[in-house]
DSSP file (Angstrom, degrees, kcal/mol; ACC not computed):
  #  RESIDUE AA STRUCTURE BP1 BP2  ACC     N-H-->O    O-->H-N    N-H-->O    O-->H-N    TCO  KAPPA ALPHA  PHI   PSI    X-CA   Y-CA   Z-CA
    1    1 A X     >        0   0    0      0, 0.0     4,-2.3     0, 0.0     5,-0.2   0.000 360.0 360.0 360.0 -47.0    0.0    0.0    0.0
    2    2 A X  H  >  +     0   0    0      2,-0.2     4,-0.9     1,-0.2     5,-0.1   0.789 360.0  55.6 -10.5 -67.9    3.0    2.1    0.9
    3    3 A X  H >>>S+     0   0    0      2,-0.2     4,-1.9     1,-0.2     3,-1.6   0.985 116.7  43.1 -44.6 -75.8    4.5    1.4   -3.0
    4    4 A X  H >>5S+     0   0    0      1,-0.3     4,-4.3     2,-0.2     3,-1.3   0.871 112.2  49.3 -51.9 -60.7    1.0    2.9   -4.1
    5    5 A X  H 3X5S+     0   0    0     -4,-2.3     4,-2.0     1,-0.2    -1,-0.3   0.683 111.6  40.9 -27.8 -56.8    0.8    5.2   -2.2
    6    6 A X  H <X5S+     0   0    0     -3,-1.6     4,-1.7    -4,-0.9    -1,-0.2   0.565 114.2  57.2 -86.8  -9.5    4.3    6.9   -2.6
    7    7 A X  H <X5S+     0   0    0     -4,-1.9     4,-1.7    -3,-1.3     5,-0.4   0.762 109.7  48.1 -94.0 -34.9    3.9    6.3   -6.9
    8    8 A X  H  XXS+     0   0    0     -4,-4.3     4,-2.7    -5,-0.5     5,-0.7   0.964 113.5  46.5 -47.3 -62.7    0.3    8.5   -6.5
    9    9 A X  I  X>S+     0   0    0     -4,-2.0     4,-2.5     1,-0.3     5,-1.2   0.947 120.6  40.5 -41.9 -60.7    2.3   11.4   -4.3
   10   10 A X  I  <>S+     0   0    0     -4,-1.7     5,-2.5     4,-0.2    -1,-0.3   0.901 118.1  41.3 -53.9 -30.9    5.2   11.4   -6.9
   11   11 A X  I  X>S+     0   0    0     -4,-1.7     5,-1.7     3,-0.2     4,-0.6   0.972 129.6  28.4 -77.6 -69.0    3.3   11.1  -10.3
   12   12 A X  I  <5S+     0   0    0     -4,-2.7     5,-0.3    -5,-0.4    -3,-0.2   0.716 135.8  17.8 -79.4 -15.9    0.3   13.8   -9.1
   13   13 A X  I  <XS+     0   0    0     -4,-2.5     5,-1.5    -5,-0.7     4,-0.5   0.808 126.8  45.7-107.9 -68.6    1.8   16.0   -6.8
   14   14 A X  I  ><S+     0   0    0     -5,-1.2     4,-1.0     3,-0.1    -3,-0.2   0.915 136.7   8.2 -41.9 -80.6    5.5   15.7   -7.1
   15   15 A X  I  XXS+     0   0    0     -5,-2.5     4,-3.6    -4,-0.6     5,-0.6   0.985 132.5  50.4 -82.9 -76.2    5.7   15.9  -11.1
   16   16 A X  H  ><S+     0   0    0     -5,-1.7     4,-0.8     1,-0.2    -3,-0.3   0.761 123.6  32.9 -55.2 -45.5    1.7   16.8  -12.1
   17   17 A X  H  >5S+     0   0    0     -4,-0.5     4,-0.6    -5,-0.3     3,-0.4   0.981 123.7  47.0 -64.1 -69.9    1.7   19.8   -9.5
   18   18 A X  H  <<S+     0   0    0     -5,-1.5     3,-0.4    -4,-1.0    -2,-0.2   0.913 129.9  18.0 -32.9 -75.0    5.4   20.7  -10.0
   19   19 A X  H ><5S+     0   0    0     -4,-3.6     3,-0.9     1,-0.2    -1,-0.2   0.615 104.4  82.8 -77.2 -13.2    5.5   20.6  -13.9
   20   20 A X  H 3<<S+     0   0    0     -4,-0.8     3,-0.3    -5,-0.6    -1,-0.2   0.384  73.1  81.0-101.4  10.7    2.1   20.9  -14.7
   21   21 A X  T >X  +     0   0    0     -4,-0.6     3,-2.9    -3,-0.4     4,-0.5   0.109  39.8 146.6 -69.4  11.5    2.0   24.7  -14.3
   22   22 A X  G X4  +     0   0    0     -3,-0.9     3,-1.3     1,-0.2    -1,-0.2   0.567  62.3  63.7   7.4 -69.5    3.3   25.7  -17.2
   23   23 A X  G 34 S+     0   0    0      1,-0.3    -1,-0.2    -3,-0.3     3,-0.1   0.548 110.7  43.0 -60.4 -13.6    1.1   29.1  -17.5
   24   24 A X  G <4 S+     0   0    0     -3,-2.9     2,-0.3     1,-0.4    -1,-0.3   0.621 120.6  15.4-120.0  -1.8    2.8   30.4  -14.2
   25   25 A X  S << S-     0   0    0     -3,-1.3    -1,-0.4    -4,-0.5     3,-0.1  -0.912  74.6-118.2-173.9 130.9    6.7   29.7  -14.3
   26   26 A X     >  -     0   0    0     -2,-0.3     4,-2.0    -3,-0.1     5,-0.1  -0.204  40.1-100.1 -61.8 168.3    9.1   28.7  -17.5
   27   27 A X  T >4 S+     0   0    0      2,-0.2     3,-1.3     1,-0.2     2,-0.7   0.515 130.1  47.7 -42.7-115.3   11.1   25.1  -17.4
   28   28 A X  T 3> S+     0   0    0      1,-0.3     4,-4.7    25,-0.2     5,-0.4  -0.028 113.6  46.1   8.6 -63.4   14.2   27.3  -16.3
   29   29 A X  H 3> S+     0   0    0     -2,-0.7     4,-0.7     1,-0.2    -1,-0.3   0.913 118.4  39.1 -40.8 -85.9   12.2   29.2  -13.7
   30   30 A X  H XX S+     0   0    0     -4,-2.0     4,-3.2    -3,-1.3     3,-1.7   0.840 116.8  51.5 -57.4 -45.4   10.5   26.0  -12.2
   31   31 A X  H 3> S+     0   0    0      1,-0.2     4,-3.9     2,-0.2     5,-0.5   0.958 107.4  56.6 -41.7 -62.8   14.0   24.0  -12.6
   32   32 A X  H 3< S+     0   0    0     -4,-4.7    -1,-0.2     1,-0.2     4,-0.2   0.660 113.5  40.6 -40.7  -5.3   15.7   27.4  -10.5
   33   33 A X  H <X S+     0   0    0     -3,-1.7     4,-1.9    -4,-0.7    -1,-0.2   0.856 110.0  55.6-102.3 -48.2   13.2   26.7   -7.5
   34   34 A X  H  X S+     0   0    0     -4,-3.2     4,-1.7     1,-0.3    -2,-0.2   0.852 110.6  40.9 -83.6 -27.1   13.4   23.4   -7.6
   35   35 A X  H  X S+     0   0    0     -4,-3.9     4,-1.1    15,-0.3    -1,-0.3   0.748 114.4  57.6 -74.8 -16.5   17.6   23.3   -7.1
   36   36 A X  H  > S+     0   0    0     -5,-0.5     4,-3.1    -4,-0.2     5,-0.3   0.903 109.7  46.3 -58.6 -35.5   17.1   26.2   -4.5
   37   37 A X  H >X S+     0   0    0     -4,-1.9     3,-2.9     1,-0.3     4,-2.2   0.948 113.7  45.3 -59.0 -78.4   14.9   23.7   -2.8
   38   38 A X  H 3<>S+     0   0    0     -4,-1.7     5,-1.0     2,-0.3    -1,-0.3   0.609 105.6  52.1 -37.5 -35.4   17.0   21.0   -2.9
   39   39 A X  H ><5S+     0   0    0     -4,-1.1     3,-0.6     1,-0.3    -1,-0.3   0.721 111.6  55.6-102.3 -13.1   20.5   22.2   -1.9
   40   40 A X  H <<5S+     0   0    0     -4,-3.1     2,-2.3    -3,-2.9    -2,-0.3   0.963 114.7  36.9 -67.3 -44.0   18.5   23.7    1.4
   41   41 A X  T 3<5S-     0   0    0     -4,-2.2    -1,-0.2    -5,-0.3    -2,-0.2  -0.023 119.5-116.6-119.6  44.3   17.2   20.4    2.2
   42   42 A X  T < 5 +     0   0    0     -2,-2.3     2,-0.3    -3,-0.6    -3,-0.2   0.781  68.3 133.4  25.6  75.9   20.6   18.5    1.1
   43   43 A X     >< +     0   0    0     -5,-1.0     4,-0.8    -6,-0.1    -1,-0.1  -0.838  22.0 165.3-138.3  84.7   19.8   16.3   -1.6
   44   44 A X  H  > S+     0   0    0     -2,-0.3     4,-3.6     2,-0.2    43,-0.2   0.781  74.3  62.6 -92.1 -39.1   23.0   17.5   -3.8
   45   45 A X  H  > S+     0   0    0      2,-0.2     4,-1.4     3,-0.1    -1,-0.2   0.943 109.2  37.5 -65.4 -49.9   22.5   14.5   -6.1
   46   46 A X  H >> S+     0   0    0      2,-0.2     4,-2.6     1,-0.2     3,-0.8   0.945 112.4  64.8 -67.6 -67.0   18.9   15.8   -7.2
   47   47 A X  H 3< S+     0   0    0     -4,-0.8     4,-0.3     1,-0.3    -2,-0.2   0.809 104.3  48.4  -1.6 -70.5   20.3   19.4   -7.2
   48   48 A X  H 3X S+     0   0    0     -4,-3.6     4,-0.6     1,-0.2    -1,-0.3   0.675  99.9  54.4 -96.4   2.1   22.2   18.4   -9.5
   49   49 A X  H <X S+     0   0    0     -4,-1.4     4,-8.2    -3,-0.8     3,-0.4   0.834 112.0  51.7 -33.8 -60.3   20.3   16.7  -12.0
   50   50 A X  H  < S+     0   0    0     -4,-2.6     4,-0.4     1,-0.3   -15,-0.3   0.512  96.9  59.3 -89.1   5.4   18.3   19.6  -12.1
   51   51 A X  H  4 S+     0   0    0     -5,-0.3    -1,-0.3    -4,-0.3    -2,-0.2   0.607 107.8  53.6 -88.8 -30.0   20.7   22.2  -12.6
   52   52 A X  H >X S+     0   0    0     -4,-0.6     4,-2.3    -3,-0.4     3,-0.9   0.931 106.5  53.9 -50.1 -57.5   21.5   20.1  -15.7
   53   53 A X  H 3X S+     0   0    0     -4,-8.2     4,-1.0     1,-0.2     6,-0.2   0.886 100.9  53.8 -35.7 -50.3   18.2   20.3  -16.5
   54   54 A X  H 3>>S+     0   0    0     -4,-0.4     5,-1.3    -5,-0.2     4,-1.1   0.629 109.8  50.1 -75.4   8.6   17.9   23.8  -16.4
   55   55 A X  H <45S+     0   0    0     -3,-0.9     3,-0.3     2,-0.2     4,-0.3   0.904 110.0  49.6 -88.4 -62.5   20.8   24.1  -18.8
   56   56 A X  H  <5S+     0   0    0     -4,-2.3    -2,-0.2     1,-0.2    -1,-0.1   0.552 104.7  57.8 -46.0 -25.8   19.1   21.8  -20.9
   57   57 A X  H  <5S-     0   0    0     -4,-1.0    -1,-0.2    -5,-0.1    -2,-0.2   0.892 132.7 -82.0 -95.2 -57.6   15.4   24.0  -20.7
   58   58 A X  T  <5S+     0   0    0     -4,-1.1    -2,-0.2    -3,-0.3    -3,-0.2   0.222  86.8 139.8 166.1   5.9   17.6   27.3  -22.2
   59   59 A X      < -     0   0    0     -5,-1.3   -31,-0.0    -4,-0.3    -1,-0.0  -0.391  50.8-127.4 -65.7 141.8   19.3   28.8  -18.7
   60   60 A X        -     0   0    0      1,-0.1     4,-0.4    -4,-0.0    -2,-0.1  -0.144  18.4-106.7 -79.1-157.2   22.9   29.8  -19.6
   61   61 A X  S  > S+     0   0    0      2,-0.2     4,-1.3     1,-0.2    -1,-0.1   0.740 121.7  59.8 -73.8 -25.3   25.8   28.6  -17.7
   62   62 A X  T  4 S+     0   0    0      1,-0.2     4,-0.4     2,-0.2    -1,-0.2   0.660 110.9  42.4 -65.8 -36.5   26.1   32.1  -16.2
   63   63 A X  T  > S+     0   0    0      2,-0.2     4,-1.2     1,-0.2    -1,-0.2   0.560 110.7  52.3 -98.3 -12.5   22.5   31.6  -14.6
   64   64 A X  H  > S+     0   0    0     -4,-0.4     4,-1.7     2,-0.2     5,-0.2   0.775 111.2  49.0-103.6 -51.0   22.8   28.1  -13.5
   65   65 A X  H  < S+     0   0    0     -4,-1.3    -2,-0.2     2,-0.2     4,-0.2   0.710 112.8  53.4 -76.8  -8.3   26.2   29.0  -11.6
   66   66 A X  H >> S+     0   0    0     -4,-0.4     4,-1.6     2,-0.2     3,-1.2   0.960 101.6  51.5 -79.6 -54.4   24.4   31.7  -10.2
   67   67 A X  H 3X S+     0   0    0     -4,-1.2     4,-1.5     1,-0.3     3,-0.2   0.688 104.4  55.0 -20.3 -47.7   21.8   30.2   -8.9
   68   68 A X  H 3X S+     0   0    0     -4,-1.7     4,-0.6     1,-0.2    -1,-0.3   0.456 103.2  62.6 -71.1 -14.8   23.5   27.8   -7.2
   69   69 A X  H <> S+     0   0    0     -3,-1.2     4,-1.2    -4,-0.2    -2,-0.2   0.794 108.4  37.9 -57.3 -56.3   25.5   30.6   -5.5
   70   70 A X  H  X S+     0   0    0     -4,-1.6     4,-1.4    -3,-0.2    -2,-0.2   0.632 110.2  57.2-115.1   1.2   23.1   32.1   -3.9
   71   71 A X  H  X S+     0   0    0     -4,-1.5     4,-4.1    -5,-0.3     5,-0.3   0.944 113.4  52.8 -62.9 -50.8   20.9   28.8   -2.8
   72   72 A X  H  X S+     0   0    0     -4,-0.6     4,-3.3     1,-0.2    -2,-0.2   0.827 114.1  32.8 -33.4 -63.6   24.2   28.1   -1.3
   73   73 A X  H  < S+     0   0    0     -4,-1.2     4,-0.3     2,-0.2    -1,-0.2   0.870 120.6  53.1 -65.8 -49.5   24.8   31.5    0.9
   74   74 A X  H  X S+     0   0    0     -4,-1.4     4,-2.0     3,-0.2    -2,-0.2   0.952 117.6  37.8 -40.3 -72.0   20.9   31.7    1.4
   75   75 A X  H  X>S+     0   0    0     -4,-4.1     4,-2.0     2,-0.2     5,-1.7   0.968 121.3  44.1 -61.3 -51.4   21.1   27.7    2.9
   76   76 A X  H >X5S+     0   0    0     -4,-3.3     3,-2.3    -5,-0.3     2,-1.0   0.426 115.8  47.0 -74.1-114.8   24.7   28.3    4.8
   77   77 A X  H 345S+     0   0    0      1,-0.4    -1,-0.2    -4,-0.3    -2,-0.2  -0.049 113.8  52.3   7.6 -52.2   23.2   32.0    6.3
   78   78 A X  H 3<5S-     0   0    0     -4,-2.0    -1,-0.4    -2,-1.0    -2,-0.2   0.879 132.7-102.2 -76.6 -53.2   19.7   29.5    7.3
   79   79 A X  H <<5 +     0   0    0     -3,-2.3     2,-0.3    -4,-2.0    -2,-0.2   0.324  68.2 159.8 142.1 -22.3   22.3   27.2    9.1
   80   80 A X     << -     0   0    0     -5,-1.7     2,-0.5    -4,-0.7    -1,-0.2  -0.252  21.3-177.9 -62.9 120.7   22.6   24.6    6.6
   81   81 A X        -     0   0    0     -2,-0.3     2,-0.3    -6,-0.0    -1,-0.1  -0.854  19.4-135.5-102.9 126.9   25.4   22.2    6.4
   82   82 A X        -     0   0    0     -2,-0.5     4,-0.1     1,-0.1   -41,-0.0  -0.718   8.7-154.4 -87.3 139.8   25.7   19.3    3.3
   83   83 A X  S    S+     0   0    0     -2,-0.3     2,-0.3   -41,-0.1    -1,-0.1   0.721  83.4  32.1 -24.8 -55.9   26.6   16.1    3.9
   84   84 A X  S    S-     0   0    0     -3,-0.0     2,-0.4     1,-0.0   -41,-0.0  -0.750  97.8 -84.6-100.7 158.7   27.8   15.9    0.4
   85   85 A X        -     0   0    0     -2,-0.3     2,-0.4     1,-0.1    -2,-0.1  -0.474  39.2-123.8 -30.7 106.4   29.3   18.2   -1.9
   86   86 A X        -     0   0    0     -2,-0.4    -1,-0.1    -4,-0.1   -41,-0.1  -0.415  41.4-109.3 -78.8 135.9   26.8   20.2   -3.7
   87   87 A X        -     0   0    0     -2,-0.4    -1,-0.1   -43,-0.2    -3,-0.0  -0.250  24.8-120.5 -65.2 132.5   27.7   19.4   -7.5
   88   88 A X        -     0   0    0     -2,-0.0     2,-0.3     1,-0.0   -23,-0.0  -0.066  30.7-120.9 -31.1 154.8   29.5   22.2   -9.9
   89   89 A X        +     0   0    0    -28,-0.1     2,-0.3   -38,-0.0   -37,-0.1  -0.711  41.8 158.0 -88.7 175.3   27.5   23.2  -13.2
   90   90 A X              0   0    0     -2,-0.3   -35,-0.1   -38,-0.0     0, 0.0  -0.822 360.0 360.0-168.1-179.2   28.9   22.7  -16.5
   91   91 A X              0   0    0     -2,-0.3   -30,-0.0   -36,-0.0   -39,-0.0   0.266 360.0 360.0 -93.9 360.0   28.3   22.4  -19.8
């Protein structure tokens, strides 16, 4: 039940809430929210997926390393410390 349970949340809420706005925030946009999110709440491996992404959506490299700049200072200022390394962008 669990299984079911956790495959609803991700497919309608996670992804179908998340992506399925279009009308209110570009990929890039939604991608930039979703790596702020992530490198507060130390998940470096999704982070950086999705900083790929947003390269991939039309962000330059310039905007992608920025972002990640000031989730960084934002999260360490909040208190946060990673476990892991939060990943570089590149091209």
């Amino acid at each position: 039940m669990l299984n079911i349970l956790s495959g609803w949340y991700s497919t309608v809420i996670g992804y179908g809430m998340t992506y399925g706005q279009t009308d209110v925030f570009s990929q890039v946009e939604t991608s930039f929210c979703l790596v702020s999110a992530l490198i507060a709440m130390d998940v470096a491996l999704q982070a950086g997926w999705h900083m790929r992404n947003s390269l991939h959506g039309g962000a330059t490299l310039e905007e992608a390393q920025a972002i990640r700049r000031m989730a960084m200072s934002v999260a360490e200022k909040s208190g946060i410390s990673w476990r892991d390394p939060i990943p570089e962008v590149y091209q």
